[in-house]
N, C-alpha and C positions, 0 to 999 in steps of 0.2 A: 317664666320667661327671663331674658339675660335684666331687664332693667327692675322688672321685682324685688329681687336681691338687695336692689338700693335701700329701699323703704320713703316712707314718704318724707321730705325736704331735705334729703341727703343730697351733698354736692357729688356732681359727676364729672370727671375731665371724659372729655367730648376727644378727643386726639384722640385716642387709640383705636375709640368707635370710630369715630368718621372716615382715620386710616382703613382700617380694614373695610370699612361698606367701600370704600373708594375700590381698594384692590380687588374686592368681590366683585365687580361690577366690570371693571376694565380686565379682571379675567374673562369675563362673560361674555361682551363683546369682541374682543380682539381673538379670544382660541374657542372660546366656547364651551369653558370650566366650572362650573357651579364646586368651588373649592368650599362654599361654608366655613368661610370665617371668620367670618360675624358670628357667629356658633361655639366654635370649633376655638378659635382664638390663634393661638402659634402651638398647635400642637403639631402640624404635618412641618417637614424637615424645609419644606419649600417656601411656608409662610415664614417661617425662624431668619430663612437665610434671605428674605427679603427686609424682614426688619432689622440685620445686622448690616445690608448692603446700605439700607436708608440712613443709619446710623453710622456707619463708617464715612459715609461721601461727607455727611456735614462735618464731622471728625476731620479728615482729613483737607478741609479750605481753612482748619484754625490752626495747622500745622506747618510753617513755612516750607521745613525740612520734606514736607511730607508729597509737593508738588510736585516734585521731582522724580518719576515711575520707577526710576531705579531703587532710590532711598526708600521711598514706599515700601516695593515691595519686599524688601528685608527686612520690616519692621513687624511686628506682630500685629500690628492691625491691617498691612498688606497682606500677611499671609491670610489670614481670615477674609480679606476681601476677597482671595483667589480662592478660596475654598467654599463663601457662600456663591461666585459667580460659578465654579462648578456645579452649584448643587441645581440651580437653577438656568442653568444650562441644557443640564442632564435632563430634568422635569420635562422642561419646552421640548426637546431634541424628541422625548417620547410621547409627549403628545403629539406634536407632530407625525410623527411617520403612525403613531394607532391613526389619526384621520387619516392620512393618506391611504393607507391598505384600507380602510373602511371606504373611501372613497373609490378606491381602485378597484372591489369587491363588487361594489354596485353604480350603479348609474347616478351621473353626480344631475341634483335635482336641478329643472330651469330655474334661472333667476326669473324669467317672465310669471313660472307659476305659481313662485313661494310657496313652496311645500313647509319649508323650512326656510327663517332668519337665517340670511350668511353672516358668515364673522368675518373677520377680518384673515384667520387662517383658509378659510375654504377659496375666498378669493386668491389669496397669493398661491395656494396650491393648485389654483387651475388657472394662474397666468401664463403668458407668454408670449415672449417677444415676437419679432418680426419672423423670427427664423422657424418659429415655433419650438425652441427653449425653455424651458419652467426655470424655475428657480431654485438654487438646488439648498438643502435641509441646513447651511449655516446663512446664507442668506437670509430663508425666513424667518428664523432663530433671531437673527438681529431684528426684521422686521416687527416680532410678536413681542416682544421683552422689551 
């Protein structure tokens, strides 16, 4: 197991675990991802770029120069911030639409019968307004991220 490794009365910094059970867990509710990486650690391109986003944002409040979006983003750690938000853009962008077609595919189950726990994706993809509207694939993107 991951805490074996330690041995007995080795100190552990507790951050990087607690980080990732956090993000394992609000992937699970909010899209419905069992990413393992509490396991797994930053090996998928999509954990890496989340811990470079974490790490850039506190980066960038100790940087006066850096408040400013223009200056940011010519800097080398703007450009990296635009390239972990692509990456993790892209990820969401396709889980999303795999639920959707999954959704589209079969009959989306009642909330009265819980077949299945909704997440937070299944409900934004079978909302809709007054007009009867959804919500179209960057809206929810911002909603699930």
């Amino acid at each position: 197991d991951k805490w074996s490794s330690y041995g007995p009365g080795a100190s552990v910094e507790l951050y990087d675990h607690i980080s990732l059970m956090t993000l394992d867990n609000i992937l699970k509710c909010s899209i419905g991802y069992d990413s393992g990486c509490q396991t797994d650690g930053t090996r998928t391109p999509y954990i890496r770029a989340v811990n470079d986003l974490t790490r850039l944002i506190n980066e960038r409040t100790e940087y006066p120069l850096h408040y400013v979006d223009f200056t940011y983003y010519l800097s080398p750690s703007g450009r990296r911030f635009r390239e972990a938000c692509k990456i993790v853009h892209t990820f969401s962008e396709h889980l999303i639409r795999t639920r959707k077609e999954a959704l589209e595919a079969k009959s989306f189950p009642s909330i009265s019968r819980r077949v299945k726990c909704l997440d937070l994706l299944d409900i934004l993809l079978k909302a809709k307004d007054e007009d009867g509207t959804g919500l179209t694939l960057p809206e929810i993107r911002d909603e699930v991220n």
